[in-house]
MARTIKOL-775145 format. One record per atom (N, C-alpha, C): residue in three letters; x, y, z. Coordinates in steps of 0.05 Angstrom, whole numbers, padded with zeros to 5 digits, always signed. Atoms other than C-alpha are relative to their C-alpha. Example, Ala and Ser with C-alpha at 12.3 -4.5 7.8 and 13.67 -1.06 7.14 Angstrom:
2
ALA+00018-00024+00000/ALA+00246-00090+00156/ALA+00018+00024+00000/SER-00016-00024-00001/SER+00273-00021+00143/SER-00015+00022+00014/
This chain:
114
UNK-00012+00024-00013/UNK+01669+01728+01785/UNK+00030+00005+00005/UNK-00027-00002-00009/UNK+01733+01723+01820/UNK+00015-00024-00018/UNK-00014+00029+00016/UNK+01789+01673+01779/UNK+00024+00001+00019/UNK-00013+00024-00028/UNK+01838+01631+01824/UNK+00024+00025+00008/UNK-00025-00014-00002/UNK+01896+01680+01824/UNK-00007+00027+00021/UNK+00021-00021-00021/UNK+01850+01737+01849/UNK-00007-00004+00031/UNK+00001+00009-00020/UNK+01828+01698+01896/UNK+00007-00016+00029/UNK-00017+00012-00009/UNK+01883+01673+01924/UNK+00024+00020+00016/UNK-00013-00024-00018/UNK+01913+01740+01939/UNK-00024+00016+00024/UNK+00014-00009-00028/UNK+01849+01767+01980/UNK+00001-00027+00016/UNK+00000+00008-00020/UNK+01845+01708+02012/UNK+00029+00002+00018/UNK-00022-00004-00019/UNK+01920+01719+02039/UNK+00004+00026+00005/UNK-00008-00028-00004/UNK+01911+01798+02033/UNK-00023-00001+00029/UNK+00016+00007-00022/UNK+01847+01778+02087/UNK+00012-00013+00028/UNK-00008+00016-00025/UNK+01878+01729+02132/UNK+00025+00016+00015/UNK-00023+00000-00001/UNK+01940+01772+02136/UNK-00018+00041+00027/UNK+00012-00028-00016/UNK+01895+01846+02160/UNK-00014-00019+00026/UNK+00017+00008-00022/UNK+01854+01796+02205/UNK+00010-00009+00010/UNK-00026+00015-00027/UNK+01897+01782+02265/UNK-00012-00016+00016/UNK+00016+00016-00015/UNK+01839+01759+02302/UNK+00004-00033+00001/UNK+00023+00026+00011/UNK+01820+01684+02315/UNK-00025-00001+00008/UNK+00022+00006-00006/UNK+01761+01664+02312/UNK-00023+00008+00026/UNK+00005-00005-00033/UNK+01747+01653+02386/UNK+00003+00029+00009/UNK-00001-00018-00012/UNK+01779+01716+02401/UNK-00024+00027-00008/UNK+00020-00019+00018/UNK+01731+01756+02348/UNK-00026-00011+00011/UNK+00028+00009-00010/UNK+01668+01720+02378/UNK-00002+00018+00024/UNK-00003-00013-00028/UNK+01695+01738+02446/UNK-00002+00036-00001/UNK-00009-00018+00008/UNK+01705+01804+02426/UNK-00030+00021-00010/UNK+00033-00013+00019/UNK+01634+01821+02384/UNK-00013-00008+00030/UNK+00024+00012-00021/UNK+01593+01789+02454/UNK+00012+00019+00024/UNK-00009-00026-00027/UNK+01639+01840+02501/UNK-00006+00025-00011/UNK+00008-00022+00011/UNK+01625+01895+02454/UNK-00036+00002+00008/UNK+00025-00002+00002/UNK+01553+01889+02450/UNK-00013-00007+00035/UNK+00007-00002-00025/UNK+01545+01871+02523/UNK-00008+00030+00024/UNK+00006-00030-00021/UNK+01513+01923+02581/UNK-00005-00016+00026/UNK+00004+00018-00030/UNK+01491+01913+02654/UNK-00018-00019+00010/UNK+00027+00028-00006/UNK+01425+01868+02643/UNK+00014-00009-00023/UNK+00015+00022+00022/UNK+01436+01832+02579/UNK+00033-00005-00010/UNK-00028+00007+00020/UNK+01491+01801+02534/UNK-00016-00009-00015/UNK+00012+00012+00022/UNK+01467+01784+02465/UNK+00008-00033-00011/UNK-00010+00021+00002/UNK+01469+01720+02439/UNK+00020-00013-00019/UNK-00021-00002+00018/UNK+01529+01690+02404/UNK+00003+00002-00022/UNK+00012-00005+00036/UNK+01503+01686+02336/UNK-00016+00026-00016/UNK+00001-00035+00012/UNK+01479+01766+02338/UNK+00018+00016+00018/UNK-00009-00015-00014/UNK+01533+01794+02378/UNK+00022+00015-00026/UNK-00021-00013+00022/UNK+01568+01850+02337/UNK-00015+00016-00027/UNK+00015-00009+00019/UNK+01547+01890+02278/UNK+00008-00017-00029/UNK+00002+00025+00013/UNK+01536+01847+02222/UNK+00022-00002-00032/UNK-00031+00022+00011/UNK+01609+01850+02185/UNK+00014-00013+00024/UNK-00015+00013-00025/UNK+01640+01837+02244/UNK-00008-00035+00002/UNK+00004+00027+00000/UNK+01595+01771+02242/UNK+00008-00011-00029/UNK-00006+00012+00029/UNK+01607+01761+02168/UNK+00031-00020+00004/UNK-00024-00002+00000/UNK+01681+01762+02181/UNK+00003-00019+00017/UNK-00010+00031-00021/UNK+01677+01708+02237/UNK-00015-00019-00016/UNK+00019+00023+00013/UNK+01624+01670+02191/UNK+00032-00009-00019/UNK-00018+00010+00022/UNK+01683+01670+02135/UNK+00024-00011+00012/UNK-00017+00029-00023/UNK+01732+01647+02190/UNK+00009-00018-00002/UNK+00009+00022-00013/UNK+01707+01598+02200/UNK-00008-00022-00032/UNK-00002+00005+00034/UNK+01704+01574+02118/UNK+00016-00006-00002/UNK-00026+00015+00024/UNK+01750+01537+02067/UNK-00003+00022-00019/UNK-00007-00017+00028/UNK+01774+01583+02013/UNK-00016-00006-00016/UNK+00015+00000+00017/UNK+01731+01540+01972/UNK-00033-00003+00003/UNK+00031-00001-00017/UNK+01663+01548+02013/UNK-00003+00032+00002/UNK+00005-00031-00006/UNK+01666+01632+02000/UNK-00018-00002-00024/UNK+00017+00003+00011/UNK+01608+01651+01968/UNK+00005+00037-00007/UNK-00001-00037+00012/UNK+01606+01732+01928/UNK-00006+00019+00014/UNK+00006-00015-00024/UNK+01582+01758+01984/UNK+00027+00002+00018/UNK-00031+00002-00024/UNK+01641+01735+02032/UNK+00023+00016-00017/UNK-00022-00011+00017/UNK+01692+01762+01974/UNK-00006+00029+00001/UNK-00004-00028-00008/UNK+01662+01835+01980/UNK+00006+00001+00026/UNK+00000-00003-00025/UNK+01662+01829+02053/UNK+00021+00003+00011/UNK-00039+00004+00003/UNK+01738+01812+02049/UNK+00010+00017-00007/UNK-00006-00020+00018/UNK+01744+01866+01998/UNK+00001+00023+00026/UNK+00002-00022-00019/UNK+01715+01912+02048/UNK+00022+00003+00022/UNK-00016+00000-00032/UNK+01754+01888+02115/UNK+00032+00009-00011/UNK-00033-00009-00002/UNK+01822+01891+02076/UNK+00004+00032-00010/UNK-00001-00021+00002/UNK+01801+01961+02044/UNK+00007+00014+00025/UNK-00006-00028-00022/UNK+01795+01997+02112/UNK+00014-00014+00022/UNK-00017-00002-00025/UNK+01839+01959+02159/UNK+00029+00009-00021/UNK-00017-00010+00007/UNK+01892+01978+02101/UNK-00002+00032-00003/UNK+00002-00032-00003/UNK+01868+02052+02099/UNK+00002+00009+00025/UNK-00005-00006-00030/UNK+01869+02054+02177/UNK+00033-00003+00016/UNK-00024+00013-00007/UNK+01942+02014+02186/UNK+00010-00002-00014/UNK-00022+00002+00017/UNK+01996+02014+02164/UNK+00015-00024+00016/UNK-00011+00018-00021/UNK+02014+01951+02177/UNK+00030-00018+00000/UNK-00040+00003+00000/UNK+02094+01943+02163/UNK+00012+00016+00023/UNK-00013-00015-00025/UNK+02108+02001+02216/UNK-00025+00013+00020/UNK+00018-00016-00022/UNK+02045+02010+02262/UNK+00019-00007+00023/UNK-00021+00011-00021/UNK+02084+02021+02331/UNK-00028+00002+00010/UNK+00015+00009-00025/UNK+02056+02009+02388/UNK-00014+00023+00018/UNK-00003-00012-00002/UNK+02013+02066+02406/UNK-00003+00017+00031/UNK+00011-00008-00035/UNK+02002+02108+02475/UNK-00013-00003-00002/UNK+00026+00000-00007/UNK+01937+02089+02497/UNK-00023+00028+00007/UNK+00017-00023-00001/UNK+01883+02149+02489/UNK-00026-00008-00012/UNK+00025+00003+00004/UNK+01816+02159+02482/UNK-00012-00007-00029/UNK-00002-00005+00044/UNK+01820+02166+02401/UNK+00010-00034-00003/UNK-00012+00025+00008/UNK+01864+02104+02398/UNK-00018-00028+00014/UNK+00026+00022-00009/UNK+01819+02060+02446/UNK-00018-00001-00014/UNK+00027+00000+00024/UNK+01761+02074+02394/UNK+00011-00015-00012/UNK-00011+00003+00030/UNK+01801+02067+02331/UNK+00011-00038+00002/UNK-00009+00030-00008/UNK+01824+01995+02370/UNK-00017-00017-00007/UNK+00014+00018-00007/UNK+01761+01979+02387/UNK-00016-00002-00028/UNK+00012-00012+00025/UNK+01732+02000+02320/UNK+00013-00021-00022/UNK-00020+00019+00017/UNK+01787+01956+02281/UNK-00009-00038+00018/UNK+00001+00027-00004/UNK+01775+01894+02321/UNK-00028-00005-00004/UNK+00016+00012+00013/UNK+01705+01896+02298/UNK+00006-00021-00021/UNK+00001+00015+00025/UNK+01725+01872+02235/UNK+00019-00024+00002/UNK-00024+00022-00007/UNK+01781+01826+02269/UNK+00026+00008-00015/UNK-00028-00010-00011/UNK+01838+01865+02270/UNK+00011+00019+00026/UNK-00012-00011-00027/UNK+01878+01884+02340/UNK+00017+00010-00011/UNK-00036-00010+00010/UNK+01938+01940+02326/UNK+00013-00013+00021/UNK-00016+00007-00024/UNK+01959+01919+02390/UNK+00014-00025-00002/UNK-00010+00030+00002/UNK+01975+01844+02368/UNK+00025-00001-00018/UNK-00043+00004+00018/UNK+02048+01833+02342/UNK-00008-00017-00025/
């Protein structure tokens, strides 16, 4: 079990890697998963942290359930192993970095967002 202090720093070490809102992370998982017949529907678009991470969103601090707290765990593990996020600049656009973008806003983080 998490105790209040704990959980009081992932939830601001979470809100702080996830630049996303909401909207934009929905928007975001339903353009990903989209092709030239189909778009998925809003409630499976995305691979399923990506939806976690909009489910917890979309939550009160005190509506997270042990599941949502690893899930958190996870998103701030690898958007902090990916970013450095005191001096990420701004980077040239390449094929590597368009992944690694689009790859990071799964989980609802954009480097690109100030």
């Amino acid at each position: 079990m998490t105790d209040a202090l704990e959980l009081d720093a992932l939830w601001e070490d979470f809100h702080r890697v996830v630049n996303m809102t909401s909207q934009e992370l929905a928007a975001w998982l339903r353009v990903r998963d989209a092709d030239e017949d189909t778009e998925p529907l809003p409630d499976q678009a995305g691979p399923a942290t990506g939806q976690h991470v909009l489910a917890i969103l979309q939550k009160r601090r005190t509506d997270l359930t042990e599941d949502d707290l690893r899930v958190m765990r996870k998103v701030v593990d690898k958007v902090t192993d990916e970013v450095d996020l005191e001096n990420e600049p701004v980077p040239e656009v390449t094929a590597e970095d368009t992944r690694r973008r689009h790859r990071l806003m799964t989980v609802g983080h954009d480097p690109l967002k100030g």
